[in-house]
C-alpha atoms as one frame of an Amber mdcrd trajectory, in Angstrom:
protein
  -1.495  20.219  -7.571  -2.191  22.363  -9.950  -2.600  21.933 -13.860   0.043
  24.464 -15.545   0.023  24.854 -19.492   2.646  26.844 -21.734   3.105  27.421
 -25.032   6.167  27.587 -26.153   8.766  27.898 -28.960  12.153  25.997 -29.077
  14.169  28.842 -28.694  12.195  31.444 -27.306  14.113  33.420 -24.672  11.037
  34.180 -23.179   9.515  30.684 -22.850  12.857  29.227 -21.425  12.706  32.038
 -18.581   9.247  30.938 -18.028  10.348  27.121 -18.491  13.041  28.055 -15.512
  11.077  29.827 -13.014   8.281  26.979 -12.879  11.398  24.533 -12.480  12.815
  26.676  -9.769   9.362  26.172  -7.367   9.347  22.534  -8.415   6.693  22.703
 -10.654   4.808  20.263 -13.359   3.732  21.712 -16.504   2.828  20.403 -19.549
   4.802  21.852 -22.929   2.948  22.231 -26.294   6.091  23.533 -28.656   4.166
  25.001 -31.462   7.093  25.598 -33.348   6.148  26.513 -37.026   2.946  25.161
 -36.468  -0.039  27.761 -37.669  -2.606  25.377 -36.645  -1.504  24.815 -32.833
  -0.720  28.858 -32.834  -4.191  29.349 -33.786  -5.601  27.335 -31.290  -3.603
  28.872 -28.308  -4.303  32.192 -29.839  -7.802  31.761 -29.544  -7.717  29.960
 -25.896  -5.701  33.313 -25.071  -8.006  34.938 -25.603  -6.593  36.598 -29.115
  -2.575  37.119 -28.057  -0.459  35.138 -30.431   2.919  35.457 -27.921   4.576
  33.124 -26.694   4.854  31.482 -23.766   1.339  31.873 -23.323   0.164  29.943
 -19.149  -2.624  28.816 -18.382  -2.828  27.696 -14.748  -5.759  25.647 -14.042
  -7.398  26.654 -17.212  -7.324  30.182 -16.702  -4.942  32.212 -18.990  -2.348
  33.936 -17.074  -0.311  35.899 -19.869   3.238  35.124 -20.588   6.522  35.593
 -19.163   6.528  38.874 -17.932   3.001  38.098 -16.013   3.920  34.862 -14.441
   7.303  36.727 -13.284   5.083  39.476 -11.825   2.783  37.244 -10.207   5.555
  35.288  -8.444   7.018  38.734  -7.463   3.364  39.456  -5.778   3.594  36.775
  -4.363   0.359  36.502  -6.086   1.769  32.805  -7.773   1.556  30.547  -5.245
  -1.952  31.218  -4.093  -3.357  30.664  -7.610  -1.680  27.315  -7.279  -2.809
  26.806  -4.365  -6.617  27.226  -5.407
């Protein structure tokens, strides 16, 4: 299976969209809220290769954008064969 990060705020419209399509395919991922947290943001900025949006997914390591790109990839049907590898 694989190993699915996202960064997320509380309220973010954007991360709970995100949050709901991994649920939706029965997913696992593991949440880092980095709610008001400078320190954390910096960190996923910097593993995101400089974006400081949020949700920010990683699938296996390897940053895959945010919403809008996991969305796209699922419409590709481009999704399930990165979690397949």
């Amino acid at each position: 299976m694989a190993n699915i990060e996202i960064y997320t705020w509380q309220s973010c419209p954007f991360c709970l969209r995100a949050k709901a399509l991994l649920e939706k395919k029965g997913l696992a991922y593991v949440e880092h809220r980095i709610d008001g947290d400078q320190t954390a943001r910096a960190a996923m900025s910097k593993r995101a290769e400089g974006r400081t949006t949020v949700p920010q997914i990683f699938i296996n390591g390897q940053s895959i954008g945010g919403c809008d790109e996991l969305y796209a990839l699922d419409q590709s049907h481009k999704l399930d064969n990165l979690l397949s590898a």
